[in-house]
C-alpha positions in Angstrom: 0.0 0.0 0.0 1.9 2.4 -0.7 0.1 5.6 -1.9 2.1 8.7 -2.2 0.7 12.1 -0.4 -0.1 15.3 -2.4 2.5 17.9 -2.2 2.1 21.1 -0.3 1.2 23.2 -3.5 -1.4 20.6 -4.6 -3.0 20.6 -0.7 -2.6 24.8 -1.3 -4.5 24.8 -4.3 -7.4 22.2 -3.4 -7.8 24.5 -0.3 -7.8 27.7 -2.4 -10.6 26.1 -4.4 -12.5 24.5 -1.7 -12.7 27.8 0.6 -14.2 29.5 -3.0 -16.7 27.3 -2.9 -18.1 27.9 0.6 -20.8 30.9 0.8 -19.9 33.6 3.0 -22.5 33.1 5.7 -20.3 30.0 6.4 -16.9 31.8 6.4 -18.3 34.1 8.4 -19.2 31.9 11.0 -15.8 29.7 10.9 -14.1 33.0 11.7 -16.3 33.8 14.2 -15.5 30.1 15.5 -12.1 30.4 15.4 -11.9 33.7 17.4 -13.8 32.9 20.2 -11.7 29.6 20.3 -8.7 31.8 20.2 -10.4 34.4 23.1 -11.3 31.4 25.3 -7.4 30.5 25.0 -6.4 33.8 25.6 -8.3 34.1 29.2 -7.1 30.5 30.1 -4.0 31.7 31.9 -6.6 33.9 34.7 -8.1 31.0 35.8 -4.6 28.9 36.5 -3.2 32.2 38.5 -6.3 32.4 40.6 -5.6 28.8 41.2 -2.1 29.1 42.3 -2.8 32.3 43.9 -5.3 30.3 46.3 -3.2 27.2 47.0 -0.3 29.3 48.1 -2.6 31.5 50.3 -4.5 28.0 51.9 -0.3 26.6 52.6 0.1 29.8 54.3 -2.5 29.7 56.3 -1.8 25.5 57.2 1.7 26.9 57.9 0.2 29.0 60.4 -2.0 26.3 62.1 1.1 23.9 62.3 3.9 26.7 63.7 7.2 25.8 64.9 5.7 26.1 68.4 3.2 23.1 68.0 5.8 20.3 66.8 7.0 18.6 70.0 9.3 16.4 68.8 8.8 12.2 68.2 6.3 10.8 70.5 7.3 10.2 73.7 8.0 6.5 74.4 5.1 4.7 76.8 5.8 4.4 80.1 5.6 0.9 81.9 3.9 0.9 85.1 6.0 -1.0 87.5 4.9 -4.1 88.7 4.1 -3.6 92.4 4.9 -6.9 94.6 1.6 -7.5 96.4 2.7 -10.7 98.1 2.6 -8.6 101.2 -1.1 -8.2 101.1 -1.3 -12.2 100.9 0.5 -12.4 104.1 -1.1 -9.8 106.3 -4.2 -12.0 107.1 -3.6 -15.6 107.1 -7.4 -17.0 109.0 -8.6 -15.3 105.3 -6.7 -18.3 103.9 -8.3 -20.5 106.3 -12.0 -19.2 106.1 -11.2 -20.0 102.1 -10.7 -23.4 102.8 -13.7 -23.9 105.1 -16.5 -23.0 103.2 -17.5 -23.9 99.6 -17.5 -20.7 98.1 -14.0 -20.7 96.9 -15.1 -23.7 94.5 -18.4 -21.7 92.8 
């Protein structure tokens, strides 16, 4: 398949002819077209400064929220409660220990 392409002059000339054929009503609205395409390009640039502008100004303000004077540091590590040696509550009362063992509600 192998089809060679027109040259540039022959695409000049069949474009030449082609925009003599089309009425004026339908030039005039391709221009029209085409300028308000270009217009609606030409404003585009606005809309990406207002962006920037309000992503720097809502930083700023999370800066602000987030100071230096808020940021402690790395967590703290947790503290272990010490384990308290209650052996001598066990051996304060020994005839506990022996009502225990003379009744039957240890075992329900």
């Amino acid at each position: 398949m192998n089809r060679s392409l027109p040259s540039d002059d022959a695409l000049r000339s069949l474009h030449a002819q082609s925009l003599q054929s089309l009425s004026p009503a339908t030039l005039a609205r391709l221009r029209h077209a085409r300028h308000g395409a270009h217009a609606a390009h030409r404003g585009r640039w606005r809309w990406w400064l207002a962006s920037a502008c309000s992503l720097v100004m809502a930083l700023g303000i999370g800066v602000q929220f987030t100071g230096p004077g808020t940021h402690t540091g790395p967590a703290p590590a947790p503290t272990v409660a010490a384990v308290e040696d209650n052996s001598a509550l066990y051996d304060e009362n020994p005839d506990m220990y022996l009502w225990l063992g003379d009744t039957d509600l240890a075992m329900e």
